[in-house]
C-alpha positions, -999 to 999 in steps of 0.1 A, spaced: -207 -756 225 -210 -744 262 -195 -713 272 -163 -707 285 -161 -693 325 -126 -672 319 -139 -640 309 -127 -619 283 -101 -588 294 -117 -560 281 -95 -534 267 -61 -553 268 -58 -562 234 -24 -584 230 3 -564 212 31 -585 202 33 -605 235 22 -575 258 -10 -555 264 -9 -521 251 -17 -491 266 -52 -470 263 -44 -440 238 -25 -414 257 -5 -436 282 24 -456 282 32 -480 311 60 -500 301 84 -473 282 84 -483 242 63 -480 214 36 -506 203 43 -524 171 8 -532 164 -18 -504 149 -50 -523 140 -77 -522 166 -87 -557 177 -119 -578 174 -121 -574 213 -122 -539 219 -156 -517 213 -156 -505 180 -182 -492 149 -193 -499 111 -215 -475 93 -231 -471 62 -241 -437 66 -246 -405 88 -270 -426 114 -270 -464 102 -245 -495 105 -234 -512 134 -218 -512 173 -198 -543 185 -198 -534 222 -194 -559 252 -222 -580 273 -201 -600 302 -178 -622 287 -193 -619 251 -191 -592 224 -227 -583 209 -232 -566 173 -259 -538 173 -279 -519 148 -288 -488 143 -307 -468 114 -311 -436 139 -275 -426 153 -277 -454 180 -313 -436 195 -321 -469 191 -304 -505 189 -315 -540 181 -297 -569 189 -281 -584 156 -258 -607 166 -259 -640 149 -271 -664 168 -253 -703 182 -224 -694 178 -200 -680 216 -188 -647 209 -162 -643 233 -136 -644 209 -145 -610 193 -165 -602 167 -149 -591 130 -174 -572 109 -174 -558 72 -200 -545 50 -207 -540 12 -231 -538 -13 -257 -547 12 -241 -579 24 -231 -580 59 -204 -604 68 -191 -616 103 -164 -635 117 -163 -649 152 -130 -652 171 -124 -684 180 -125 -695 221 -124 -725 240 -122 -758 215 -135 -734 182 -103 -740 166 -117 -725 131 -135 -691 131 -169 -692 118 -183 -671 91 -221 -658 89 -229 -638 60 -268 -619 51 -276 -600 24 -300 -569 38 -323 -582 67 -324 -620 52 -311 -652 74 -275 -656 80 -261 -681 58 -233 -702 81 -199 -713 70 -164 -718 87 -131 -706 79 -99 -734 74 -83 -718 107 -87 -686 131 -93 -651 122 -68 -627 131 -75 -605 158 -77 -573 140 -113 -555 139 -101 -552 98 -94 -584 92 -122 -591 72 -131 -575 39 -158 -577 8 -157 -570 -26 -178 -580 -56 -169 -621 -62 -168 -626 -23 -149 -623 10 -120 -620 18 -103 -631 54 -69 -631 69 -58 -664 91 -35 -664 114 -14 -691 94 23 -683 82 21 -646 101 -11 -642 86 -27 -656 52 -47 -637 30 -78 -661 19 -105 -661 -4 -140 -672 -8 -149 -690 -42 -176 -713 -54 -152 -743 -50 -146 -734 -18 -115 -710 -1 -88 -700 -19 -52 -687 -3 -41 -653 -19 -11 -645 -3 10 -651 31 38 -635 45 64 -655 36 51 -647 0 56 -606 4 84 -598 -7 101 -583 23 74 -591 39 100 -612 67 95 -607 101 56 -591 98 24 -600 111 -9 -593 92 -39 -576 108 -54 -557 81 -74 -561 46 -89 -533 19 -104 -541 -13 -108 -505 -38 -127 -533 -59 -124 -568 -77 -84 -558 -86 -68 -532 -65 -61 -545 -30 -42 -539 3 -30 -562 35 -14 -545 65 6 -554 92 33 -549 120 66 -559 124 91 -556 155 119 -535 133 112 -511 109 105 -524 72 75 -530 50 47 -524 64 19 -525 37 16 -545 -2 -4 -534 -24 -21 -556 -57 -33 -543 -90 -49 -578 -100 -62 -596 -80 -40 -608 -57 -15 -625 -83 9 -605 -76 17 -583 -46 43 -547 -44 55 -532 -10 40 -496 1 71 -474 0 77 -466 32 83 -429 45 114 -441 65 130 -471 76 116 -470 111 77 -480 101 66 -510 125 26 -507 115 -1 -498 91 -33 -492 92 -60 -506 70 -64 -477 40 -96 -455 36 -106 -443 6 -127 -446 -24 -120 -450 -66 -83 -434 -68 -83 -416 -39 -66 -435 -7 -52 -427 25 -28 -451 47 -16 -447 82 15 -454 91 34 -459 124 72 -453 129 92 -464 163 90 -435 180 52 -431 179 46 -411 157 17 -420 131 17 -397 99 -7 -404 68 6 -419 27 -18 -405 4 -24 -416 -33 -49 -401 -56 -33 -425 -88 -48 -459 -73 -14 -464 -52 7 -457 -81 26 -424 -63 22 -418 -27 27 -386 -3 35 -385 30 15 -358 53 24 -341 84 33 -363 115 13 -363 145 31 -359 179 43 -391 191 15 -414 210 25 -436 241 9 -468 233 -14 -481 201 -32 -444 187 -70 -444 174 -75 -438 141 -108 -432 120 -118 -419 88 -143 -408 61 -134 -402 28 -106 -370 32 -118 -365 68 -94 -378 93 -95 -382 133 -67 -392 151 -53 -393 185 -15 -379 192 5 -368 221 7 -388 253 1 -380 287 -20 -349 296 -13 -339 262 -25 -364 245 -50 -351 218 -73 -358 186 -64 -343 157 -85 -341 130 -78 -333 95 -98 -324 61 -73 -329 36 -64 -366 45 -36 -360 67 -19 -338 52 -21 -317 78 -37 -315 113 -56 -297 135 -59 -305 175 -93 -303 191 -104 -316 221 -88 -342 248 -85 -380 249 -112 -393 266 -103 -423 291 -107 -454 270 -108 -445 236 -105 -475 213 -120 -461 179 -128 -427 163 -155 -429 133 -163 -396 114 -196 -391 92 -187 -357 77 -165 -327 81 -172 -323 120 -196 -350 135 -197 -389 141 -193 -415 165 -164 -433 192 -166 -462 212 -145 -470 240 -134 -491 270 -146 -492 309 -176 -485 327 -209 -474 306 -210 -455 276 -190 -476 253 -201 -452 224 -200 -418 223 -219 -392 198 -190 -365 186 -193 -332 176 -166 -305 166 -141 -331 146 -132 -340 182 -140 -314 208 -170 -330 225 -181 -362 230 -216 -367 242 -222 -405 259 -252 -418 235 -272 -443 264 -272 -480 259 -305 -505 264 -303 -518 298 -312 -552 276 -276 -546 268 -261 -559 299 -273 -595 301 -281 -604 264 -247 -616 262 -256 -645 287 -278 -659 261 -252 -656 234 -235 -688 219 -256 -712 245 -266 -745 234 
């Protein structure tokens, strides 16, 4: 398939059926409805302190990296024959590495490349397109799992017979009116899908088996228009939440979903705020304007602690531990940034010139 000649707007992701804002500013006046970070903004997966992977822009096309050394060095890792302008959707576990490519052009079903360690990608496609959510993708132990764009967003499955549909919205109950962007697997059973909705309501379901069955997150407040995908590990869980004003605050559940708490809210953001998070280390941005903020919190949002300011671009916050880890953003190079201080400095980590034009070579004939 050639390429396509329109490039791709970087760092405009669409938000209903506007662009939002960079974290910090507001240009049209309300709140954005959608939370998840999109496949087409600069973003990062680790599995540990200094490995996983960067999906950063080249041109028109979006490029996945690898690191095993804090991103001192990169290798190209992006599947090959297949264009990447759409985005790239990436998920990890138990050594498999699976990747979904946004559609473009006359790619009216996503495809799918999965590898397990550093062996050859195995190809497949998807019945339709992948949502454009950076955590629309997810893996757990009998296979992957992949939210289409069908019905407001439909929850599928990968089996031996081929894929399966979970759930869809119309299926949630209350689930009316919302758009999925996110999926989280705890393990073969317990299981999340998030979304965003124009009115407050339902925001996040949650399964206990399998996806049979599916109960809404209670909300904190009837004003939540977006979730975030949970973080967490065994029991332990924490879920972002967005309310109409801006303001994002943190659910957390340490009974596998079965009782939640709501933490402290963080000052209303003016457009969609970065989140990131590492077990019960949280980073978040908050406030808008000049005093527009991260936050970063130890106890899984209960409560927060502002550290250093916004930097122009943000578009995802990753922490590796208690103070230290990784952003990526928008505009002119870096697009990744090495942080230190849960927030207060970000040092530019530099990028192979390679990095620039490999992206021509990407998805050619």
């Amino acid at each position: 398939m050639g390429r396509r000649v329109v490039a791709v707007l970087i760092g405009c992701a669409a938000v209903v059926t506007a662009c939002s804002s960079p974290a910090g500013t507001r240009d049209d006046g309300r709140t954005a409805s959608a939370a998840a970070a999109p496949s087409t903004e600069p973003y990062v997966v680790l599995t540990g302190p200094q490995s996983g992977w960067a999906v950063v822009p080249s041109g028109a096309a979006w490029v996945l990296l690898s690191t095993d050394d804090g991103f001192r060095h990169v290798q190209n890792a992006t599947p090959p024959g297949v264009p990447t302008d759409g985005g790239l959707v990436v998920a990890e576990g138990g050594n498999v590495l699976a990747v979904v490519v946004g559609p473009v052009e006359r790619l009216v079903r996503s495809p799918l490349l999965t590898r397990a360690g550093t062996g050859p990608w195995a190809p497949g496609q998807l019945p339709g397109r992948v949502v454009d959510s950076s955590t629309a993708v997810a893996l757990r132990p009998t296979g992957t799992s992949v939210l289409t764009t069908d019905h407001g967003g439909m929850l599928l499955t990968s089996t031996d017979a081929g894929w399966r549909s979970l759930v869809d919205v119309p299926a949630l109950p209350g689930g009316s009116g919302l758009t999925l962007d996110g999926v989280t697997w705890a393990g073969d059973a317990l299981g999340w899908v998030t979304g965003h909705r124009a009115t407050g309501g339902a925001v996040a379901f949650q399964t206990g088996d399998a996806g049979r069955t599916w109960t809404a997150v209670p909300t904190t407040g009837a004003s939540a228009v977006a979730a975030l995908a949970p973080c967490g590990r065994a029991s332990t869980w924490s879920l972002p939440e967005l309310d109409s004003s801006g303001r994002l605050e943190v659910l957390r559940t340490t009974d596998a979903g079965g009782t939640w708490a709501a933490g402290d809210p963080l000052p209303a953001s003016s457009g969609r705020p970065v989140v990131g998070c590492s077990g019960a280390e949280i980073w978040a941005t908050g406030g808008s304007g000049t005093r527009a903020r991260i936050y970063a919190s130890s106890d899984a949002g209960a409560t927060w602690a502002a550290r250093g300011p916004v930097p122009a671009g943000l578009t995802a916050l990753t922490p590796t531990g208690p103070a230290d880890g990784y952003a990526a953003g928008t505009g002119r190079s870096p697009t990744l940034w090495r942080v230190t201080g849960s927030g207060r400095t970000f040092t530019p980590i530099a990028l192979p010139r390679w990095l620039a034009t490999v992206g021509a070579a990407t998805g050619e004939d």
